[in-house]
Steps between C-alpha positions, in 0.01 A plus 500: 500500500222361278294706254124365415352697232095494445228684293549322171218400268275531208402838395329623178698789335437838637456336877705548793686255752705587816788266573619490844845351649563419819824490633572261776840516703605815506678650837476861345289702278764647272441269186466608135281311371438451061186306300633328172288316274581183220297412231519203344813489231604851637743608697451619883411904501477738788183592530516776798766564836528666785800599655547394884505838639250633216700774310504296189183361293507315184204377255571331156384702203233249467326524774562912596193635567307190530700320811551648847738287713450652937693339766404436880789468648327494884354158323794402267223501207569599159185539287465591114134640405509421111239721317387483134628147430593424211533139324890534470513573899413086490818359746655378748491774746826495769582691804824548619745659790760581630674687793563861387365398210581806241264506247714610204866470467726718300610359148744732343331805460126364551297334772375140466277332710681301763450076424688321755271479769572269816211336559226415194089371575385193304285739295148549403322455180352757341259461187357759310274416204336693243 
């Protein structure tokens, strides 16, 4: 299975970029697939999942709103439209998946958004300036 994420570049603030991921590999369409971004001195965030059999949704408070994360699973693509950049959306942008992939996992009494993904892309940069 290989992910190859795409769509990164240089965008002024208030612009828009659509990353897509393709997912190579895959004998069945039942994956969850998640988008994480890393900034430079930061640590790794989830940015927006899916689950694999779509019940469950997540988007980082961050980027609610702003982001919509769609899935093709006919064409194992993941994309993530990413509206009203901002300069602090500058990353790293990831895709990830796995095989009934959940989404969110249940810590304790609250749902978290589900990092240990099988298979990670290479990632795609992603520059917004102001």
């Amino acid at each position: 299975v290989q992910l190859q994420a795409s769509g990164g570049g240089l965008v002024q603030a208030g612009g828009s970029l659509r990353l897509s991921c393709a997912a190579s590999g895959f004998t069945k369409h039942d994956y969850g697939f998640g988008w994480f971004r890393q900034a430079p001195g930061k640590e790794r965030e989830t940015v927006a999942c899916i689950s694999s059999i779509g019940d469950s949704q997540y988007y980082s408070e961050s980027v609610k709103g702003r982001f919509t994360m769609s899935v093709d699973n006919a064409k194992s693509m993941t994309y993530l439209l990413m509206n009203s950049l901002k300069p602090e959306d500058t990353a790293v942008y990831y895709c990830a998946a796995e095989q009934w992939g959940p989404c969110t996992v249940l810590a304790g009494t609250r749902r978290i958004p589900y990092v240990a993904y099988d298979y990670w892309g290479p990632g795609t940069q992603v520059t917004v300036s102001s």
